[in-house]
C-alpha positions, 0 to 999 in steps of 0.5 A: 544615102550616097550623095553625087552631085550629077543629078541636079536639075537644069532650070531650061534643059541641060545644054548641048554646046560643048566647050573648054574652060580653063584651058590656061588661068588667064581664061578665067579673071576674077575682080573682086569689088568690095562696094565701098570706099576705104578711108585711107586711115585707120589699124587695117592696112588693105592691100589689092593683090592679084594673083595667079595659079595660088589659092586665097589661103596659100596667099594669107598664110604666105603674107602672115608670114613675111608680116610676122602676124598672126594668121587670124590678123590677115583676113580677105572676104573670100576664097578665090580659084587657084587655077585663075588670074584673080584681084583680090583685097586682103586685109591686116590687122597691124595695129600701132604699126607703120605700112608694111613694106611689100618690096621684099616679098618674093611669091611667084605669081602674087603681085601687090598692086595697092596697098591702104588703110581702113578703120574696119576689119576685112570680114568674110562675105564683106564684099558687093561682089565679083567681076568675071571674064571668062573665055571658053574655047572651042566652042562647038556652036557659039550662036547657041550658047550666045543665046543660053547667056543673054537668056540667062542675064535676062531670066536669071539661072539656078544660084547652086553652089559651084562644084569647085565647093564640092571638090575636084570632080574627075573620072576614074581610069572606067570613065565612072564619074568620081565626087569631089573630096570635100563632099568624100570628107563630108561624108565620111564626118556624117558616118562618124569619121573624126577630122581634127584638120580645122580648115579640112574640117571646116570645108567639109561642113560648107559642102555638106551644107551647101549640098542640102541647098542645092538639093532644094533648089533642084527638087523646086525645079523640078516640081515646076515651082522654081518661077513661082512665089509661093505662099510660105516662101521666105523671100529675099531682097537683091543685094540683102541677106535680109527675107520675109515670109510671104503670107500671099497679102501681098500681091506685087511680090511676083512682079517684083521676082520678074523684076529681080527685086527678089527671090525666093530662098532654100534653107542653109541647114542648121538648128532651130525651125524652118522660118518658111511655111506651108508648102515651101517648108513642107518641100524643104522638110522632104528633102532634108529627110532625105539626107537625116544623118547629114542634116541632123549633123549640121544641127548638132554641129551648131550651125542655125538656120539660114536662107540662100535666094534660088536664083541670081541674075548675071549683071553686066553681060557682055561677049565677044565671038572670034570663031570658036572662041568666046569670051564673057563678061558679067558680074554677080554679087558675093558668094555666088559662083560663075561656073553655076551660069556657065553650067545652065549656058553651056557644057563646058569641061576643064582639061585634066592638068588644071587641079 
């Protein structure tokens, strides 16, 4: 089965305020917040860097480099956009090492803005999470989608993968809506291809995986069960990756979504049996039959099963209005993707040039 990503289901109707997003990368700042102190001693030098129209990986790959270490010893606890002013923490395993001195590292656009020591690794998803200020310009009626951002901030949105984890979405010279390349790649893998790029390899099996989520997630909306606990659902504390199955013995559990305490979850497909029961599994069974080949490929590539919660709630909401121009501030925890609230706010567009 061909898989597009333009037929996902919005939670309250898909919006009619037009915009542009990212018309230049200061539009669009990211602040990564770790969640916890470092201790200024220990093998790991920390250093904050902030930068510019660079890809997280480009960066690692730059700073491996200059530091003589080997790549797998610079580590950073996510990928951040390339087109964006961003301010994350890289992490270098150096040790018996004195700190590196960053005086002579000539990257454009990278800029060292700390630099200390920790007595732990920097691992992947190691983060609270991530501070966003995004402005949208031209904006074709900002009260409207004022409203869709308060509304979201207070009823929370769809947490699906941002397509940026699909690829590039762009239109062909017909106007025909063409997918991302990792999805392509994905694809391609799933129908026997061999990717022996490792990193190449390693982005399409995050898109493949994350596609089966959000594939979930859109069928729950659209069977008018997305604000609805249901018995069987594997329910996720805010702020944990930790989950327990509602057997329907507790009766709180629907406040407790309503007062974002949790949320149910979909399946991140991989081996083994679903942990969600009755109907909930039955629905994630549905979906997964829909996609045999890419999920029996996900099992067999020996990812197990795992659970993402459904919906995130944008903390911290903040705007500003200068005519058609408006400016938003929010935070949302790690792994989740500000373009998934913009896509449920407003319908807001990327200028070509911006790959």
């Amino acid at each position: 089965m061909t898989m597009t990503t333009a037929n996902w289901h919005y939670l309250n109707g898909k919006p009619q305020t037009h915009g542009i997003f990212k018309q230049h990368a200061e539009d669009f700042v990211v602040i990564e917040d770790l969640g916890y102190p470092l201790t200024g001693e220990g093998e790991h030098q920390f250093i904050l860097v902030e930068k510019i129209n660079n890809n997280t990986a480009f960066v690692a790959e730059a700073l491996a480099k200059f530091t003589g270490l080997a790549l797998r010893n610079v580590t950073y606890a996510g990928r951040k956009d390339k087109f964006a002013l961003t301010r994350q923490w890289f992490g270098l395993h150096a040790p018996g090492q004195a700190d590196f001195d960053f005086s002579g590292l000539n990257l454009p656009g990278v800029n060292i803005l700390s630099q200390t020591r920790h007595n732990k690794k920097l691992k992947t998803g190691q983060l609270k999470g991530n501070r966003f200020t995004i402005v949208l310009r031209e904006v074709s009626a900002p009260e409207q989608a004022i409203k869709r951002f308060e509304q979201a901030a207070q009823q929370g949105v769809p947490n699906y993968y941002g397509e940026q984890r699909f690829g590039v979405v762009r239109q062909n010279s017909e106007g025909e809506r063409m997918e991302g390349g990792n999805l392509q790649l994905a694809q391609r893998m799933v129908e026997g291809e061999t990717i022996r790029n490792r990193n190449k390899r390693s982005m399409a099996v995050s898109a493949l995986r994350s596609y089966i989520f959000n594939c979930n997630l859109s069928a729950r909306i659209e069977a008018a069960r997305f604000d609805a606990v249901l018995e069987g659902d594997a329910l996720m504390l805010s702020g944990s990756n930790s989950f327990f199955i509602n057997d329907g013995s507790d009766p709180s559990v629907q406040q407790r979504y309503i007062e974002k305490d949790l949320a149910p979850s979909a399946p991140l497909w991989g081996k083994g049996p679903l942990p969600s029961t009755g109907e909930v599994a039955a629905m994630e069974r549905q979906v997964a039959e829909q996609y045999t080949a890419a999920a029996t490929f996900l099992a067999d590539a020996g990812l197990r099963q795992e659970r993402r919660a459904i919906k995130i709630w944008p903390q911290n909401l903040e705007w500003d209005q200068q005519g058609d121009t408006l400016t938003l501030c929010f935070s949302l925890p790690s792994g989740c993707f500000a373009t998934s609230v913009l896509r449920e706010c407003i319908n807001a567009r990327e200028p070509q040039n911006n790959t």
